[in-house]
C-alpha positions as CSV (number, residue, x, y, z in Angstrom):
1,X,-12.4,-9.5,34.8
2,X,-10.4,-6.9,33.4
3,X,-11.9,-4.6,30.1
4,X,-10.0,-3.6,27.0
5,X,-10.3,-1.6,24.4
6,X,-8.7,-2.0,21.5
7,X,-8.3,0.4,18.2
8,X,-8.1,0.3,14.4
9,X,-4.6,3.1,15.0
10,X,-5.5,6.1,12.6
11,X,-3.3,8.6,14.2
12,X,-5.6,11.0,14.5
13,X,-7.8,8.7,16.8
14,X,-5.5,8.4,19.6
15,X,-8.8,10.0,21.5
16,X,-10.4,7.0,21.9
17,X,-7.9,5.5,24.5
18,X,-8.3,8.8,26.5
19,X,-12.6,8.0,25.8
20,X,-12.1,4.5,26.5
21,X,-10.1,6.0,30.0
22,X,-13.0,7.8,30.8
23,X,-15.8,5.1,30.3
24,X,-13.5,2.9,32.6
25,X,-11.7,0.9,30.3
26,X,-8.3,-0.8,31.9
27,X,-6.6,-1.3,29.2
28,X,-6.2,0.2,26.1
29,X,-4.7,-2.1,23.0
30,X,-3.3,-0.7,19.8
31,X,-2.4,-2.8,17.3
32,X,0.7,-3.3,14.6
33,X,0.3,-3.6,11.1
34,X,2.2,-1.5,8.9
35,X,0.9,-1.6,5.8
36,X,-3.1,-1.2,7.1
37,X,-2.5,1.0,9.9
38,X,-0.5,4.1,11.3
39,X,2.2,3.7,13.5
40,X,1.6,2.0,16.6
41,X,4.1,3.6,18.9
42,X,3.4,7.3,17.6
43,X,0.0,6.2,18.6
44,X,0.9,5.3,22.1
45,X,3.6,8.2,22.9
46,X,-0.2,10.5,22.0
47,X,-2.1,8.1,24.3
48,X,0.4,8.2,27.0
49,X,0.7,12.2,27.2
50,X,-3.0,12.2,27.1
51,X,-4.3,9.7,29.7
52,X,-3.3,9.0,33.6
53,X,-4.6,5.7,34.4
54,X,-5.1,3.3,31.7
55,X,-2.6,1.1,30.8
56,X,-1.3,0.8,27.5
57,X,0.1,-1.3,24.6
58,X,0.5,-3.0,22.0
59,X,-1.9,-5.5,21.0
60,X,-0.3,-6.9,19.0
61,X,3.9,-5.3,17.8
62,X,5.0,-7.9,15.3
63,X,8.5,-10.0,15.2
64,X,8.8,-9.8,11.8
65,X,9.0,-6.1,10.8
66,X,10.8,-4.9,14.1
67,X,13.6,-6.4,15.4
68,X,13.6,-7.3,18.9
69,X,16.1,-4.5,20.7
70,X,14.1,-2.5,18.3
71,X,10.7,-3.6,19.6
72,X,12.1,-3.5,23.3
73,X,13.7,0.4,22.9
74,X,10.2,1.8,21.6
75,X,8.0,0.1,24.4
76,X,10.3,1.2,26.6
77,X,10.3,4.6,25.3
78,X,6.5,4.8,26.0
79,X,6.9,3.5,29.2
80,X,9.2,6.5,29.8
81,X,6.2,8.6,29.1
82,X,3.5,6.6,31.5
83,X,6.0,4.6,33.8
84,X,4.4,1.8,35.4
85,X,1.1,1.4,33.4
86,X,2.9,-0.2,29.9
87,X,2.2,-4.0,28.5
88,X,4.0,-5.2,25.7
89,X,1.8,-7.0,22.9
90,X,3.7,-9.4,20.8
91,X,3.2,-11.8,18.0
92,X,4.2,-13.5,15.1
93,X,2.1,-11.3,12.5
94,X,-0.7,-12.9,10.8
95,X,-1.7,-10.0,9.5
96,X,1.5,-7.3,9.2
97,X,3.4,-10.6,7.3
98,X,0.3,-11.8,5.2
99,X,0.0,-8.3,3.5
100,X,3.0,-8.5,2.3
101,X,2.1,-12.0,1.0
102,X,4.8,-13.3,4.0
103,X,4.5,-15.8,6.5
104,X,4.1,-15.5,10.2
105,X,7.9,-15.6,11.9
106,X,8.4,-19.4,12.4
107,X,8.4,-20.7,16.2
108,X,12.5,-21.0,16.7
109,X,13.2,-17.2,16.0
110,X,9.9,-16.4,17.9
111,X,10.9,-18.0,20.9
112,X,14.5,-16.3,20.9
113,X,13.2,-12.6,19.7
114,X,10.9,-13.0,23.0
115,X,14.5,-13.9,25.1
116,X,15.8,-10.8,23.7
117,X,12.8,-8.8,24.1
118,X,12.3,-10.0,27.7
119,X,16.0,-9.6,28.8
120,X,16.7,-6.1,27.8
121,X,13.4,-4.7,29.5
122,X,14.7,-5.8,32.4
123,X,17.8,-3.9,32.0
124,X,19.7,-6.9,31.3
125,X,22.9,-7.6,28.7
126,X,21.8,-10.5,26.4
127,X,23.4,-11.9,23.1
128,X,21.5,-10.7,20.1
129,X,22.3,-12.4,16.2
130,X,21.2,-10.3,13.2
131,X,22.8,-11.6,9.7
132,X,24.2,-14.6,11.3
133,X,26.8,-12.4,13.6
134,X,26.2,-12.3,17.7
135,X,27.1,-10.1,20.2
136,X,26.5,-8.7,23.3
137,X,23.8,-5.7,23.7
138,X,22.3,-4.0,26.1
139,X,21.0,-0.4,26.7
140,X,23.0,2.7,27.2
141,X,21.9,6.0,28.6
142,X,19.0,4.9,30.4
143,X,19.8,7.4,33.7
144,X,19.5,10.1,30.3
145,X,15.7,9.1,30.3
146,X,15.5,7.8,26.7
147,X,13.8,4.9,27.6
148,X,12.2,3.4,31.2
149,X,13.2,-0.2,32.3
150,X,12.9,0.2,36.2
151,X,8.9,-0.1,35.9
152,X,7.9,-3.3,34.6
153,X,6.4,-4.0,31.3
154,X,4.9,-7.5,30.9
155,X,5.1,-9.2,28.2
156,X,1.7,-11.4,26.7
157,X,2.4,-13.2,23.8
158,X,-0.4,-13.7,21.1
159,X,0.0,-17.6,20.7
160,X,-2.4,-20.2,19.5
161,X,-0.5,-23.7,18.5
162,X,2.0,-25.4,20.6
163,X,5.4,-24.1,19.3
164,X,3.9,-20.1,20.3
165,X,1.9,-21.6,22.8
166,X,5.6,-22.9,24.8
167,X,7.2,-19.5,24.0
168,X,4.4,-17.7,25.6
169,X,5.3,-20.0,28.9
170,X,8.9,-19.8,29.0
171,X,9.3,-15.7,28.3
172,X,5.6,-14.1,28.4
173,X,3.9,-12.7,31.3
174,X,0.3,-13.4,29.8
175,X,-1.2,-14.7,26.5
176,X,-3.5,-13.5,24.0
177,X,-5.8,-15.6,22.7
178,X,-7.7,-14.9,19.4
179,X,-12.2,-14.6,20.0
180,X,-14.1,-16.8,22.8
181,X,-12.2,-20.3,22.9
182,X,-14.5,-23.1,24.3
183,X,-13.1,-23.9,27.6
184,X,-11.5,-27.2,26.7
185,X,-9.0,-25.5,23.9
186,X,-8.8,-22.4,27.2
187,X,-7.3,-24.9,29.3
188,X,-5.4,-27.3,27.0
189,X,-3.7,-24.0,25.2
190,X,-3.0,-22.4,29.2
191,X,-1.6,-25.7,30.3
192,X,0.9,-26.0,27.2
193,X,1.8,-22.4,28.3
194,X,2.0,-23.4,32.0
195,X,4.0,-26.6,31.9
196,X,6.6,-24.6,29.6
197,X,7.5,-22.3,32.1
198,X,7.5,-24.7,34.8
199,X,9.7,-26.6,32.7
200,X,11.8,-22.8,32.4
201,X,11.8,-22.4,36.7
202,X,9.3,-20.0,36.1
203,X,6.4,-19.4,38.7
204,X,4.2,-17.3,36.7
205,X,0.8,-19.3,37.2
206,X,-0.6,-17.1,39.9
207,X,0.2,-13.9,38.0
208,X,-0.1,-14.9,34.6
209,X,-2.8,-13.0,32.7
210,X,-4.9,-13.9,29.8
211,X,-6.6,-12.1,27.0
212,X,-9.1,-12.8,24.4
213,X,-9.2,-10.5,21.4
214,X,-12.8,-10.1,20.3
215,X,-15.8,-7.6,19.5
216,X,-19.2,-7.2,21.1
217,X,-22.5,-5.5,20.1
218,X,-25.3,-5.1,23.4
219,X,-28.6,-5.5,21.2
220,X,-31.4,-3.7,22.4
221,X,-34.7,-5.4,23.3
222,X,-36.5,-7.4,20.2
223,X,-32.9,-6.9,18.1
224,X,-32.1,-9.4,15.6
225,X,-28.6,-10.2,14.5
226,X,-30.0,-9.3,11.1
227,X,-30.5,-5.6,11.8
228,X,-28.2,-3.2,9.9
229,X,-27.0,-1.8,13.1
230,X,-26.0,-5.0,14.4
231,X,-24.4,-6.0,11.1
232,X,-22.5,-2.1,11.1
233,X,-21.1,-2.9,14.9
234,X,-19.6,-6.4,14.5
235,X,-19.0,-7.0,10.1
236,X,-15.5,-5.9,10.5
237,X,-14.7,-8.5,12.9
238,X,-16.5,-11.9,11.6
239,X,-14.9,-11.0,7.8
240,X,-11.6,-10.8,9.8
241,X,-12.3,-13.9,11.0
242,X,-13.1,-15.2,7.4
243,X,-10.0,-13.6,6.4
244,X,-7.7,-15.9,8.6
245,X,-9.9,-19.3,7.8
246,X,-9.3,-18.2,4.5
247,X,-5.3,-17.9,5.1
248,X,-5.5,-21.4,7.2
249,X,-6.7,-22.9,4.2
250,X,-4.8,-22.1,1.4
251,X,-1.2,-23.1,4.3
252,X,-3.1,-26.1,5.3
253,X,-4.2,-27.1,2.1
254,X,-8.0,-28.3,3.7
255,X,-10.9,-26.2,4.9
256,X,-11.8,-29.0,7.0
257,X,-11.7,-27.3,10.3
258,X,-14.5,-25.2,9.0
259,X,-17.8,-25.6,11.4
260,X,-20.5,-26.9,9.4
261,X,-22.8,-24.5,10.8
262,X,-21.3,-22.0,8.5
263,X,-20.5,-24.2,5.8
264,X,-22.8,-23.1,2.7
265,X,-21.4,-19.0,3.6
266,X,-17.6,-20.3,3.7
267,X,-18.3,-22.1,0.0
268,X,-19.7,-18.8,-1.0
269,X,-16.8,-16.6,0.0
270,X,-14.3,-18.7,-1.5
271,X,-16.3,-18.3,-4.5
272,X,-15.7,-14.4,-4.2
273,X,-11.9,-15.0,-3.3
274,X,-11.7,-16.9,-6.6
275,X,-13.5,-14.1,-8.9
276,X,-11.2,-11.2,-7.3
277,X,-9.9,-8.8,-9.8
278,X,-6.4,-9.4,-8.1
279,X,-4.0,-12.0,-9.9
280,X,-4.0,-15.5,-7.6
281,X,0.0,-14.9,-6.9
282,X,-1.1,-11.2,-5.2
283,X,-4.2,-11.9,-3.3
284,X,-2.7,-10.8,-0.5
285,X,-2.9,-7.2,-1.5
286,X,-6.9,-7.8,-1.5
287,X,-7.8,-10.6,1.0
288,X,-7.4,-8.6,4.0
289,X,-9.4,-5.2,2.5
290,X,-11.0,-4.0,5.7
291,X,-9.2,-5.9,8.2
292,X,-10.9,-5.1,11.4
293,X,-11.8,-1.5,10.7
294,X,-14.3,-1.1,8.4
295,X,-16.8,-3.6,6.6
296,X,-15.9,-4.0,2.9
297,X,-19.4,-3.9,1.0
298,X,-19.2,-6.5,-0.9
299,X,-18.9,-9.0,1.9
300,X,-21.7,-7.8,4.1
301,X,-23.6,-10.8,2.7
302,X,-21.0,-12.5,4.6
303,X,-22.3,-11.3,8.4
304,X,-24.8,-13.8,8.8
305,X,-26.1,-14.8,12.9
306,X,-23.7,-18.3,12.0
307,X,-20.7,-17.0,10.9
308,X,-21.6,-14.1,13.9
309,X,-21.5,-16.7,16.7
310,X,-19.0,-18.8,15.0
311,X,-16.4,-15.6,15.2
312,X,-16.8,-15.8,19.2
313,X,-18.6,-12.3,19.7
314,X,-20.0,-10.9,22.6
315,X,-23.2,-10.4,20.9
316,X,-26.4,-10.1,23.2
317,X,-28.9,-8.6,25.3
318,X,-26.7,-7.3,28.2
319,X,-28.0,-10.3,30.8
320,X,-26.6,-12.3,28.3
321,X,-23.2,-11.1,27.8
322,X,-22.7,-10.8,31.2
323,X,-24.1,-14.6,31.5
324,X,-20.6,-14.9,29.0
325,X,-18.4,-13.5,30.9
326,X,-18.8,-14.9,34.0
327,X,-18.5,-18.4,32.2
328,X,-15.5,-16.8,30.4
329,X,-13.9,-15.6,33.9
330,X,-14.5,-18.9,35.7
331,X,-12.4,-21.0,33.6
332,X,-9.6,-18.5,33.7
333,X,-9.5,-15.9,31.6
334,X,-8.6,-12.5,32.6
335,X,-9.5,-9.9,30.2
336,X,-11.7,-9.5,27.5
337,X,-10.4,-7.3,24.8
338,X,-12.9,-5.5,22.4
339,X,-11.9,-4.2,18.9
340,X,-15.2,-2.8,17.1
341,X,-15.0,-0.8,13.3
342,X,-13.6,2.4,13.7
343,X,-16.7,4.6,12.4
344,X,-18.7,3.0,15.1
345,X,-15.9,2.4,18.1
346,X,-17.2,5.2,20.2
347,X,-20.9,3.9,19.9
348,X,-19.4,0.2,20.7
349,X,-17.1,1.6,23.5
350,X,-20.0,3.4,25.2
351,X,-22.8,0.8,24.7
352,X,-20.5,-1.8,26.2
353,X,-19.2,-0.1,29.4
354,X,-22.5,1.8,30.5
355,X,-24.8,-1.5,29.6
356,X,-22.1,-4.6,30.5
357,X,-19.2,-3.3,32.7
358,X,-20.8,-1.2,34.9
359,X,-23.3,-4.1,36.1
360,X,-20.7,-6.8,35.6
């Protein structure tokens, strides 16, 4: 099992990847989302001059706002600066589009920005549409040193239904998966990916990695999951969660996929959706307030030990997230990937690597 760390990218706190580095962190995640974040590639070029062993990327860059030779030049760049230890996170932009009250990039274009994506890191000429006109592109100047495609960068796709999930086999190297998926959904959503780039000639089954973005707090004896600290470490995270159920419900027109166990909370944050100051047709500019870096007040009421577990936390005593993990790295997955709230990151980073990770 492999252990990332993942930040909320305020500029200033490209230090954490060079803390997480020194706890023992292997990789170190920043994620893309322009209208909550800073830049995610200034970020890394920091990250990269700083650090010598961790590897770094995106976690995840976003199809949407970047075009692909775009999204391809500036990982690249960074690879420049730490050659050989660069991953490329990409996805369709739940959150980067839904700011903007915009919709995740639709499966089709997905599929070919990864094609592109995917054949100019390795150094290859591919054809490229923008504004319905296609040519042929490919990069110049490389033996300058503007940009590094001799070390590889894998590619691990954030993809959850079947359309992404396909894309992810035919042109990722991995896939991110969002929280602790039961082992059932694991392997039904690995063997979509799987059989998709078996269907492509790939071979990748070996080598493939997989992810799972989530957030942990290691309770100390006796702790409750109602204890302010506890509610401080993981808030940002299970109102993320809430967030997206929120966004799945209003596309999908049901909340029926909503676990019952957290049934009376859900009814009572749609009832605090519905008495926003924000105007119905710009929710968007409100919903995601917060989004996994700080707790908005108002929905601490929100954190309760149902909706906690139902996010997919690694919340315990450390026997018992260790107890997780092994079940997590038995039926295949790879890497657990923790994002906490970025006034207590250091705390969570710390807690996590000297209490889970250096008995696991």
């Amino acid at each position: 099992m492999k252990f990332g760390a993942m930040i909320a990218p305020r500029i200033d706190d490209w230090q954490l990847l060079s803390f997480a580095e020194d706890l023992g962190y292997d990789h170190g995640w920043v994620p893309d989302s322009q209208m909550i974040w800073s830049d995610c590639y200034a970020v890394l070029a920091l990250a990269a001059a700083n650090t010598s062993r961790i590897r770094l990327g995106t976690g995840v860059s976003i199809a949407g706002t970047r075009t692909a030779p775009v999204t391809a030049h500036s990982i690249a760049s960074i690879n420049q600066l730490a050659p050989g230890r660069v991953f490329l996170g990409v996805g369709t932009g739940h959150t980067a589009m839904r700011v903007m009250g915009m919709d995740p990039v639709k499966p089709r274009p997905f599929r070919e920005y990864l094609h592109v994506v995917r054949e100019l890191l390795h150094g290859r000429q591919v054809e490229y549409t923008q504004d319905g006109v296609t040519r042929e592109i490919k990069f110049l100047h490389e033996e300058l040193g503007f940009m590094n495609t001799e070390q590889p960068v894998p590619i691990y796709v954030a993809a959850n239904g079947p359309l992404a999930l396909k894309a992810a086999g035919m042109y990722g190297d991995g896939r991110i998966s969002a929280g602790g998926e039961p082992e059932p959904a694991f392997k039904h959503n690995l063997g979509l990916a799987m059989k998709a780039a078996s269907d492509a000639g790939r071979d990748v089954e070996a080598d493939y990695h997989t992810a799972a973005l989530t957030f942990s707090c290691v309770l100390k004896p006796g702790e409750q999951l109602t204890d302010d600290r506890v509610i401080d470490q993981v808030g940002s995270m299970v109102t993320a969660s809430l967030h997206f159920f929120w966004e799945l419900a209003q596309q999908a027109g049901s909340d029926d996929f909503i676990d019952e166990s957290i049934r009376d909370t859900w009814d009572e944050y749609k009832a605090y959706v519905d008495d926003m100051e924000t105007p119905e047709d710009r929710r968007y500019l409100q919903i995601h307030d917060g989004h996994c870096t700080y707790l908005v007040p108002a929905e601490r009421r929100f954190v309760t030990p149902a909706t906690i577990r139902a996010s997919g936390g690694l919340v315990g005593e450390p026997d018992e997230i260790i107890e997780m993990l092994r079940a997590q790295e038995a039926m295949g997955l790879k890497e657990v990937t923790l994002l906490p709230p970025m006034e207590f990151a250091r705390d969570c980073y710390r807690e996590f690597a000297e209490q889970v990770m250096a008995r696991y």
